[in-house]
N, C-alpha and C positions, 0 to 999 in steps of 0.2 A: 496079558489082559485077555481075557478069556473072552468071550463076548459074543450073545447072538448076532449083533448086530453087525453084518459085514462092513458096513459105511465107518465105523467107527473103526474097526480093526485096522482098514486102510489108513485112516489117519493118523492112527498110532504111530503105525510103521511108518508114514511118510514125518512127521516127526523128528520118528527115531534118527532117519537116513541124512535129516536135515541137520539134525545134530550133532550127528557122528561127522558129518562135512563139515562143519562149523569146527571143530576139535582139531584137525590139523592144525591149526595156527594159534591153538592153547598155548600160552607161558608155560606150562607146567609140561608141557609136553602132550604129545597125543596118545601115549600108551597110559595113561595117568588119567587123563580125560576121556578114553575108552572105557577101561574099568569103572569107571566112577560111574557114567553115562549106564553101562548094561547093569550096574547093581541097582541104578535107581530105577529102573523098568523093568527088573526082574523083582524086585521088592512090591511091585503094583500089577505084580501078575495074577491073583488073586481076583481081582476088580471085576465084580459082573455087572453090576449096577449102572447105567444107561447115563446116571446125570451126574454120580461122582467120576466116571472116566471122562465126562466133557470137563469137569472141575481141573481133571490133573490134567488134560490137555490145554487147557488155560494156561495154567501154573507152566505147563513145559514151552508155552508163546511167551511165557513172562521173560521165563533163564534165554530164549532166543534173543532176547532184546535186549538183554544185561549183556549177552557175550557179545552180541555188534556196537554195543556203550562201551564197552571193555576194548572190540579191537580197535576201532575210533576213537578212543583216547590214546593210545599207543600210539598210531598213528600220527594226531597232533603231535602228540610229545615227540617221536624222530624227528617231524618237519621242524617244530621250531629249535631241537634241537641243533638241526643242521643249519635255520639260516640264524639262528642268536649267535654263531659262533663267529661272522663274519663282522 
C-alpha cells in the first residue's frame, strides 16, 4: 500500500505483524496462512487513497476478531472435550 501518509503505512505493517502472529496457531497450518495473509496485502498494494486503506484496515480488525473467535472455540471444544469424558 503505497501511501503518502506515513501514520497509515505504520499501521498497515503493524497489522500485517499482528497477523502473521496470530497464523502460528492456524488449523490449516502457518505456511498456508502465511501465503494467504501476503497474497491478500500484496493484492491491496495498489491503494493510495487515504479512506479506502482505513476501510481495508477495518476489514483486517474484522478477520483479527474472527481468528481469536476461531482460536476460542477450539479451545472450549479441547476443554470440554477433556472434562465430558470423565
Amino acid at each position: 500500500m503505497t501511501s503518502t501518509n506515513p501514520v497509515l503505512r505504520q499501521q498497515v505493517k503493524r497489522v500485517y505483524k499482528e497477523l502473521l502472529y496470530m497464523g502460528r496457531e492456524y488449523p490449516q497450518g502457518y505456511d498456508f496462512f502465511k501465503t494467504r495473509l501476503h497474497k491478500a496485502f500484496i493484492s491491496q498494494q495498489h491503494l493510495s487513497d487515504e479512506e479506502e486503506i482505513k476501510k481495508r484496515l477495518q476489514r483486517a480488525d474484522f478477520v483479527r476478531k474472527e481468528i481469536e473467535a476461531l482460536y476460542y472455540l477450539k479451545k472450549y471444544r479441547s476443554m470440554r472435550h477433556r472434562y465430558d469424558a470423565f
